[in-house]
C-alpha beads as a LAMMPS data file, in Angstrom:
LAMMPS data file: protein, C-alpha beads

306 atoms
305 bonds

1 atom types
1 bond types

-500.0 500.0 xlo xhi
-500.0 500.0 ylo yhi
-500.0 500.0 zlo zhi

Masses

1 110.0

Atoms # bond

1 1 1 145.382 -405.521 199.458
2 1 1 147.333 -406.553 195.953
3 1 1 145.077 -406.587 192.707
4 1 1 146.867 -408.489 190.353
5 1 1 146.258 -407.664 186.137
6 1 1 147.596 -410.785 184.455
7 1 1 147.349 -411.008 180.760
8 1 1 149.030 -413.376 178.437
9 1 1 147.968 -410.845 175.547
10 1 1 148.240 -407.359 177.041
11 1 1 145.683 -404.856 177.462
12 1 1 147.076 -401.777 175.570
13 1 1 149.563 -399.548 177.691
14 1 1 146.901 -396.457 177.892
15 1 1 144.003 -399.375 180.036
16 1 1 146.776 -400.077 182.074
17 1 1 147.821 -397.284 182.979
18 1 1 144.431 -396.373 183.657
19 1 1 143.639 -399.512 185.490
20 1 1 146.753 -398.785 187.613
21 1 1 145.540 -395.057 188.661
22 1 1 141.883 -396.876 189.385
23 1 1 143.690 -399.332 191.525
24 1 1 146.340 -397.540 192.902
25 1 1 143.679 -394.367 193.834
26 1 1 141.745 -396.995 196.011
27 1 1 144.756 -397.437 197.946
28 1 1 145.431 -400.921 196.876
29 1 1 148.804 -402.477 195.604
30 1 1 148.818 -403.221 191.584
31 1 1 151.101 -405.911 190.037
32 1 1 150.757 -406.694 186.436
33 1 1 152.100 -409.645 184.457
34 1 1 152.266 -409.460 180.585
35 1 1 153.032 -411.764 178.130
36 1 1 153.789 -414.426 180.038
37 1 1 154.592 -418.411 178.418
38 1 1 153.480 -420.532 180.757
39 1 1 150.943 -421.584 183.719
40 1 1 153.724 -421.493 186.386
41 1 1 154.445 -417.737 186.031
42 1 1 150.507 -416.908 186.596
43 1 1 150.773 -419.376 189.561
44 1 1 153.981 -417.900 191.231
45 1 1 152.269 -414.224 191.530
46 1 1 148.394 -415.154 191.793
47 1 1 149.487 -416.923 195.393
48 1 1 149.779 -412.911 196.965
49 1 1 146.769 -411.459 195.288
50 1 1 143.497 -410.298 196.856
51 1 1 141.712 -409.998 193.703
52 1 1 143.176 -410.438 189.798
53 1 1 141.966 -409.290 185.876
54 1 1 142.077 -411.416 183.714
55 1 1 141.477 -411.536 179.747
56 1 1 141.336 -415.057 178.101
57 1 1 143.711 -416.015 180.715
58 1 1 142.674 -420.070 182.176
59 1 1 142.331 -419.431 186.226
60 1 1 141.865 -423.381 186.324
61 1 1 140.849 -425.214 189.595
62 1 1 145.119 -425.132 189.888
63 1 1 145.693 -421.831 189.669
64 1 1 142.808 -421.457 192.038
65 1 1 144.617 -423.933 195.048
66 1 1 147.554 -421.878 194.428
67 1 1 145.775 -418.498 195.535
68 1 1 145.377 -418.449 199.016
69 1 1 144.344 -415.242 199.367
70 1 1 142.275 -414.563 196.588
71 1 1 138.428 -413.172 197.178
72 1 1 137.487 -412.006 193.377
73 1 1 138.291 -412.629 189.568
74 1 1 137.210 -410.129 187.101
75 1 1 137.008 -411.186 183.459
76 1 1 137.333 -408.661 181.188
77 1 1 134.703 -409.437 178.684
78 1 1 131.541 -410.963 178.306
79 1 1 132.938 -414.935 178.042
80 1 1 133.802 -416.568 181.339
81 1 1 134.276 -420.478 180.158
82 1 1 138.157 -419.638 181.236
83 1 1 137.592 -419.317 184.293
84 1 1 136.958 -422.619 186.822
85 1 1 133.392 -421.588 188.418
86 1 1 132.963 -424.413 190.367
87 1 1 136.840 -424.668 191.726
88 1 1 135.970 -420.664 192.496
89 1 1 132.998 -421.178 194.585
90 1 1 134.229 -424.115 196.727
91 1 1 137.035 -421.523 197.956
92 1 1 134.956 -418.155 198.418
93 1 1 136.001 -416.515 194.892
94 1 1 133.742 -414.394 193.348
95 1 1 133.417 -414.512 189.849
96 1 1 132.680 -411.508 187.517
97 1 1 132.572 -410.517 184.044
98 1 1 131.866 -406.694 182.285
99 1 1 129.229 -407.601 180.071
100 1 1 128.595 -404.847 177.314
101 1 1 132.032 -403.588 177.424
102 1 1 133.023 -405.700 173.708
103 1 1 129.368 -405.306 172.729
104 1 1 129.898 -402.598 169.594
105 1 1 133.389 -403.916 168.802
106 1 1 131.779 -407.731 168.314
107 1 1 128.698 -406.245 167.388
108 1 1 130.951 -404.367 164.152
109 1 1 132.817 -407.462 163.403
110 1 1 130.085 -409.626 162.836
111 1 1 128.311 -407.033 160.092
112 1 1 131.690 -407.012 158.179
113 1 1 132.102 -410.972 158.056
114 1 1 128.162 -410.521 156.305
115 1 1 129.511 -408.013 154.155
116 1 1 133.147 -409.967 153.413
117 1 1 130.821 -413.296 152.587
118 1 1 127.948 -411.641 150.466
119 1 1 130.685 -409.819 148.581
120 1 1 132.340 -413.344 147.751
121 1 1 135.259 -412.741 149.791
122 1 1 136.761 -409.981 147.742
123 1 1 137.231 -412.177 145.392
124 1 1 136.499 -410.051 142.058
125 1 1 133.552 -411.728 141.236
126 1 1 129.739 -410.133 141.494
127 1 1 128.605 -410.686 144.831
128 1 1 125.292 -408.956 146.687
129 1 1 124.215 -406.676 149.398
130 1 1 122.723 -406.804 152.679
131 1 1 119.759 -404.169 151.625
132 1 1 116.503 -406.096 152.085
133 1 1 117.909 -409.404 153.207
134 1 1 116.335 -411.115 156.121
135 1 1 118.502 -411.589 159.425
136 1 1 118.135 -413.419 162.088
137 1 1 120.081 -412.269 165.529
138 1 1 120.303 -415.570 167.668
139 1 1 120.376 -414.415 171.300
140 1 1 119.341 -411.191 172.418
141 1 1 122.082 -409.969 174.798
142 1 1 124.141 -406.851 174.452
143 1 1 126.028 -407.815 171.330
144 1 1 122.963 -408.945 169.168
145 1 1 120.958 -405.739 170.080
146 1 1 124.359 -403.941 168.716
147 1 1 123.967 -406.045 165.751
148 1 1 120.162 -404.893 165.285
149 1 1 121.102 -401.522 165.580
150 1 1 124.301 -401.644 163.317
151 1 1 121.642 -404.054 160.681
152 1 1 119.111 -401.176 160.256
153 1 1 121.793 -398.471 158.807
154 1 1 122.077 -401.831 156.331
155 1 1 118.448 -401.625 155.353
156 1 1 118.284 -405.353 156.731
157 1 1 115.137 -407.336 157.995
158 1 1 115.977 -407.943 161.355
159 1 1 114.445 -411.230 163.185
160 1 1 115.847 -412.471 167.077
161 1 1 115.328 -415.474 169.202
162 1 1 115.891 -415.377 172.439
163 1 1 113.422 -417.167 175.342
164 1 1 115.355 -415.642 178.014
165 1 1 114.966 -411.892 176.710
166 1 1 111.222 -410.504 176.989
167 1 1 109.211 -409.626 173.605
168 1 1 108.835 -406.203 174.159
169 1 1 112.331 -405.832 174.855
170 1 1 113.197 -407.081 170.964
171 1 1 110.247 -405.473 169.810
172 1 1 110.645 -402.057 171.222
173 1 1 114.288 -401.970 168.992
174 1 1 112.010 -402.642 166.065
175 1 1 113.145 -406.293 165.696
176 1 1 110.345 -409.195 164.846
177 1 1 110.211 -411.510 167.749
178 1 1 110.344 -415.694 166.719
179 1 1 109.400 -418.001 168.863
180 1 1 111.355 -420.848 168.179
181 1 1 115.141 -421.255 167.059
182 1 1 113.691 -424.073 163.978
183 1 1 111.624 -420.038 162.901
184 1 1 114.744 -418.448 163.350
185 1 1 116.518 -420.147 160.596
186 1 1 114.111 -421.050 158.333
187 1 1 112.831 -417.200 158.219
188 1 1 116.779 -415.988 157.730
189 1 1 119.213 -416.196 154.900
190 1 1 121.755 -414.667 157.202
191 1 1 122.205 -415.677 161.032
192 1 1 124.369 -414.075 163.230
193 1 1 125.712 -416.158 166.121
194 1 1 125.421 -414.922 170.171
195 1 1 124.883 -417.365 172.135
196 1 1 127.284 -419.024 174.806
197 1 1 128.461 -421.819 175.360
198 1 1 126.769 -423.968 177.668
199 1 1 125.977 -427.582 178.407
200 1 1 122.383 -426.765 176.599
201 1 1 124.035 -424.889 173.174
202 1 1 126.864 -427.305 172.945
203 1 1 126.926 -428.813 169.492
204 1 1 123.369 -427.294 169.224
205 1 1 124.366 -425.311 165.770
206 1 1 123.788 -428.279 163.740
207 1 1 122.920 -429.944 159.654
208 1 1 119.438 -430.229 160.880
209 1 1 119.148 -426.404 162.146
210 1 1 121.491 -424.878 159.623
211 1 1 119.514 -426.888 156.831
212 1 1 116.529 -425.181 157.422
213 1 1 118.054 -421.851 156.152
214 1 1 117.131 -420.330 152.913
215 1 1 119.560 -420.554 149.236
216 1 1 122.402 -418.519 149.842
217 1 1 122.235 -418.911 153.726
218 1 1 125.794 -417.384 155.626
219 1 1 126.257 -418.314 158.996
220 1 1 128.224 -415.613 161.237
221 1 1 129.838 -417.045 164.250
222 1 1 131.151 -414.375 166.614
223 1 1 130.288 -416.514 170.041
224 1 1 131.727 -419.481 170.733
225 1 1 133.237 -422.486 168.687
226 1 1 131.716 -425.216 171.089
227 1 1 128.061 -424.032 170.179
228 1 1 128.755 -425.309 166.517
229 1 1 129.175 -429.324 165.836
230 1 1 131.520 -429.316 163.104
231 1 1 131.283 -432.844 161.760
232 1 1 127.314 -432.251 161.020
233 1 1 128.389 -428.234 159.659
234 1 1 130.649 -429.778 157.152
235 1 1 128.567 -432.529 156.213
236 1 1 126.167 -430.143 155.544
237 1 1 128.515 -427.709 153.870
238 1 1 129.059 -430.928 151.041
239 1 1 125.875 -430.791 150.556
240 1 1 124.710 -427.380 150.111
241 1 1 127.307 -425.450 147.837
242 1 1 125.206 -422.436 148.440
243 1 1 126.377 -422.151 152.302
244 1 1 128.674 -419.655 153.877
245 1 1 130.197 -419.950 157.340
246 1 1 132.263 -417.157 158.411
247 1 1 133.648 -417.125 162.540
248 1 1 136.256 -415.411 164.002
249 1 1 136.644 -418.581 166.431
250 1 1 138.374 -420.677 164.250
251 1 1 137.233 -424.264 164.063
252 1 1 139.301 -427.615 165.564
253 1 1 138.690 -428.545 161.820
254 1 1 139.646 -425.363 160.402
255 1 1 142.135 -427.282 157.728
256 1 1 139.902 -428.813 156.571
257 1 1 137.783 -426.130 156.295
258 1 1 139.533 -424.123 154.399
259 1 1 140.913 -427.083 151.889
260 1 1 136.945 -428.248 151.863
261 1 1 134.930 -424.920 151.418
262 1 1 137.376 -422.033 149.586
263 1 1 135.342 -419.661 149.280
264 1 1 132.592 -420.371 151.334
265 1 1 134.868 -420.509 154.266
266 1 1 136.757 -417.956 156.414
267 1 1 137.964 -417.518 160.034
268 1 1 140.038 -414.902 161.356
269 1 1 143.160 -416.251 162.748
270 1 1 142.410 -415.490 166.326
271 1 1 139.183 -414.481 168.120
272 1 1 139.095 -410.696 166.848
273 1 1 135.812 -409.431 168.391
274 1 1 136.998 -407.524 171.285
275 1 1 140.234 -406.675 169.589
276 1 1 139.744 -402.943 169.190
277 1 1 141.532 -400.216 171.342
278 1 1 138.185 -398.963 172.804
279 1 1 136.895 -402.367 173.693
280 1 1 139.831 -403.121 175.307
281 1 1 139.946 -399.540 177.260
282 1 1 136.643 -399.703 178.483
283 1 1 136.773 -403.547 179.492
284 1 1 140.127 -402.633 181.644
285 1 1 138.953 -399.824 183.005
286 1 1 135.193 -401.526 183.716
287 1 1 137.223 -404.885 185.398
288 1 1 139.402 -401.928 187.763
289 1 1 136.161 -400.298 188.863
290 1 1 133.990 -403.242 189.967
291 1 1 136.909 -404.587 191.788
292 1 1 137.217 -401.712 193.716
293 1 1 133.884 -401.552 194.314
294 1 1 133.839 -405.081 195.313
295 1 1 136.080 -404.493 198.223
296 1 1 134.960 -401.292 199.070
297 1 1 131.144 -402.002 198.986
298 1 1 130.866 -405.285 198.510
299 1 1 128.931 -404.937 195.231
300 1 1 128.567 -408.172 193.088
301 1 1 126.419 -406.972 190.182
302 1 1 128.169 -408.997 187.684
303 1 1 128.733 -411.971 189.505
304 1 1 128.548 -414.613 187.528
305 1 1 129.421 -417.950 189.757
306 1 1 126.490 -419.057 192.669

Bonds

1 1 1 2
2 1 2 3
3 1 3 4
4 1 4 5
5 1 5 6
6 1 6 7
7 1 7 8
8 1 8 9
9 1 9 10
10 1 10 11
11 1 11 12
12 1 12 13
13 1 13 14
14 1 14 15
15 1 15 16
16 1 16 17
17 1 17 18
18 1 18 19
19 1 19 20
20 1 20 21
21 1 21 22
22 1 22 23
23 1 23 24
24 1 24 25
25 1 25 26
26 1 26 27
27 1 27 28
28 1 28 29
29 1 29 30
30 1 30 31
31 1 31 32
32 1 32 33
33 1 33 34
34 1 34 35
35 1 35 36
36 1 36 37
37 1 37 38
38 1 38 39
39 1 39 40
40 1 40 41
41 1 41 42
42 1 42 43
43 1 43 44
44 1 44 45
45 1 45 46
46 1 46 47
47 1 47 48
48 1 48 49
49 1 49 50
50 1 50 51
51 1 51 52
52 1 52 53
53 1 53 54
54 1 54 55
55 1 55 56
56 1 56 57
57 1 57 58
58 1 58 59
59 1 59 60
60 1 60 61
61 1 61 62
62 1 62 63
63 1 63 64
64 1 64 65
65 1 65 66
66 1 66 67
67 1 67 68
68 1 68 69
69 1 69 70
70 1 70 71
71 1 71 72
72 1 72 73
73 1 73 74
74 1 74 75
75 1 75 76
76 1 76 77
77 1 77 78
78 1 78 79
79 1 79 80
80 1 80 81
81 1 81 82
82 1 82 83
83 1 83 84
84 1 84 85
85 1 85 86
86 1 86 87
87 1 87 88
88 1 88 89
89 1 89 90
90 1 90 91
91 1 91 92
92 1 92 93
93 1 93 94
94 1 94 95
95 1 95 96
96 1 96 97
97 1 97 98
98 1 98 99
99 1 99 100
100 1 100 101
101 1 101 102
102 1 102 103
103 1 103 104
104 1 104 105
105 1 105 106
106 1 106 107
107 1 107 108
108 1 108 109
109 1 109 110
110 1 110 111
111 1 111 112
112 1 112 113
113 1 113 114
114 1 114 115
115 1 115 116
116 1 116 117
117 1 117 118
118 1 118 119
119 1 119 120
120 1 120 121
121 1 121 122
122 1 122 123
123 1 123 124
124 1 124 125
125 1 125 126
126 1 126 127
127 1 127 128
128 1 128 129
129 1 129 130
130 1 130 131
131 1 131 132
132 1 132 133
133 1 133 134
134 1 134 135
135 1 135 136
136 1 136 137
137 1 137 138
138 1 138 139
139 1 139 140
140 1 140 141
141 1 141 142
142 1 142 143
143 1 143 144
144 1 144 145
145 1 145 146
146 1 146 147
147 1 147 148
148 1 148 149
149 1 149 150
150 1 150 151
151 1 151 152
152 1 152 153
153 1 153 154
154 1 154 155
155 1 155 156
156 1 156 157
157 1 157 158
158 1 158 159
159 1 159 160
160 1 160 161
161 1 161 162
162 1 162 163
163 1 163 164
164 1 164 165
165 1 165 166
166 1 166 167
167 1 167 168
168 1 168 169
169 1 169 170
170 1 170 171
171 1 171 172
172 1 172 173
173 1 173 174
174 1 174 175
175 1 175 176
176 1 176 177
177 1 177 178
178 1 178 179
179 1 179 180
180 1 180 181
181 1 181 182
182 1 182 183
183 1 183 184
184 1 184 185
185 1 185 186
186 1 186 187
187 1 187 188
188 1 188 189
189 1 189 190
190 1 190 191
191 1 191 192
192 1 192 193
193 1 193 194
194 1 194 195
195 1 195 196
196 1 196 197
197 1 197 198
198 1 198 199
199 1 199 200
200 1 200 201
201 1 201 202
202 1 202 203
203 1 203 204
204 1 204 205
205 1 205 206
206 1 206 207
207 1 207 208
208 1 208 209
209 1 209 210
210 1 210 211
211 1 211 212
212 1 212 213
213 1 213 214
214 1 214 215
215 1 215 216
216 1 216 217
217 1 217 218
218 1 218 219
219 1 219 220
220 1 220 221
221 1 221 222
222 1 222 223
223 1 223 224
224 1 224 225
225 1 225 226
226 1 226 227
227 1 227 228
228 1 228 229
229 1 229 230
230 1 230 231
231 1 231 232
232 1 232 233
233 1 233 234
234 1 234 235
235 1 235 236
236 1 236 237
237 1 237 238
238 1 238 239
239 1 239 240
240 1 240 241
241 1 241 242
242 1 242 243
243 1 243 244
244 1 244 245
245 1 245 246
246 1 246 247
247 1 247 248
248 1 248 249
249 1 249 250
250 1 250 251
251 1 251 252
252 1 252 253
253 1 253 254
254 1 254 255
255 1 255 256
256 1 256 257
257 1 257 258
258 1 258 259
259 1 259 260
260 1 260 261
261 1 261 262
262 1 262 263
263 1 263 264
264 1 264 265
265 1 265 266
266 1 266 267
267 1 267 268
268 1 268 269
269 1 269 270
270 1 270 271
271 1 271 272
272 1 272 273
273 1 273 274
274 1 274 275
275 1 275 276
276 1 276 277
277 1 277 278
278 1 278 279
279 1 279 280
280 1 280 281
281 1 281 282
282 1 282 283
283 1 283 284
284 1 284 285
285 1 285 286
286 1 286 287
287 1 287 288
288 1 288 289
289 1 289 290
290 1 290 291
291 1 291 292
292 1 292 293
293 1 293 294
294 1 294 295
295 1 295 296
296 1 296 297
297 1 297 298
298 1 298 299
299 1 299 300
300 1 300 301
301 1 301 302
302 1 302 303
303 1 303 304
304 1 304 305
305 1 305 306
């Protein structure tokens, strides 16, 4: 049995090395492959593994025909969209992700984008503070109740939508429960952005949703950039001086952007949410353990392809 870790931007040497005692202590063979510059590489040793770890590593449906023996892909993070579900299924694979593992990490980014945009960017000039200001956590999951908590130590009003998460659940965390997304951003001068992306939330972040917001609105985007159409965001960002968009997904558009919007604008230069040393420990470590546990048990938990 060979479980292959195969990261185009490396874990950091301490999750290896503690993936590697995980796998190794199973009695399984480990292989890693770092850094690598192109799709052929991946393909070449993913033919003579069992199982493989991935980051934001594509496993397209052609990396899939070219691994023959491969029962399981573990994604380690919460996103999966790199990872062919349908190619997976039609040859046996079993998808997983570690949801929860990035949660703080994204959770921490996305309050310091609020406080880099109501501070004007460190700019010099008089900007505000997130004390008393209403915000509204779209999408439940593990990150947003992060958020929540993180929000209160803020002194922030804290609203979530969420129709797949039950009302209790919000409301025991002492968050106010909407009922519709057009409540969610009318209520909220600041939104914060966790939702995935999907056939249904593709392009769904639009002018019409976004122009409901209150003067002064900032839009965090710590998800994904296909929930957000950008022609109707910019449109709308011509039109409303007032409005802030801040992601650390950065936009097809992102030139324009940043030549459009100075100052209203920002996006990290890569995705930076799960780019802390203990998010990507515990992700590593989380993807070694249900991989074991998927050939020794047969546990699927986190499955996340039918």
């Amino acid at each position: 049995m060979k479980i292959l870790v195969a990261t185009e931007k490396p874990f950091a040497p301490v999750a290896v090395e503690g993936i590697r005692e995980i796998i190794q202590g199973a009695g399984f063979g480990f292989e890693l492959l770092e850094k690598y510059t192109d799709k052929n590489s991946l393909i070449e040793v993913v033919s003579q593994a069992d199982g493989v770890i991935i980051r934001s590593d594509i496993i397209d449906r052609q990396v899939i025909e070219a691994a023959g023996k491969l029962k399981i892909v573990v994604r380690a993070g919460a996103g999966y969209d790199n990872v062919d579900l349908e190619a997976a299924s039609e040859k046996g694979i079993c998808v997983m992700n570690t949801p929860g593992q990035n949660a703080n990490a994204v959770a921490e980014l996305a309050m310091g984008m609020m406080v880099y945009a109501v501070r004007n960017m460190f700019n010099g000039t008089s900007g505000t503070e997130l004390k008393g200001k209403a915000l509204g956590i779209h999408a439940y999951g593990n990150v947003g109740r992060n958020v929540a908590r993180i929000a209160k130590g803020f002194g922030m009003e804290i609203y979530a939508y969420d129709p797949y998460c039950k009302p209790e659940v919000i409301e025991r965390d002492g968050v106010k429960v909407l009922t519709s997304v057009e409540d969610l951003y009318k209520k909220c001068q600041i939104v914060s952005l966790h939702i995935p992306a999907t056939e249904e939330t593709s392009k769904s972040i639009n002018a019409d949703l976004l122009g409901r917001m209150p003067k002064n609105a900032v839009l965090v985007n710590t998800a994904r950039k296909e929930v957000i159409d950008e022609t109707s965001l910019m449109m709308l960002m011509e039109n409303r001086i007032d409005f802030k968009y801040i992601t650390d997904i950065m936009p097809a558009a992102d030139a324009k952007f940043a030549e459009k919007f100075a100052g209203r604008y920002y996006s990290t230069p890569k995705k930076m949410g799960a780019q802390t040393a203990e998010a990507n420990i515990n992700a590593g470590i989380a993807a070694a353990k249900q991989i074991v546990d998927f050939f020794k048990e047969g546990n699927q938990t986190f499955r996340v392809n039918p």
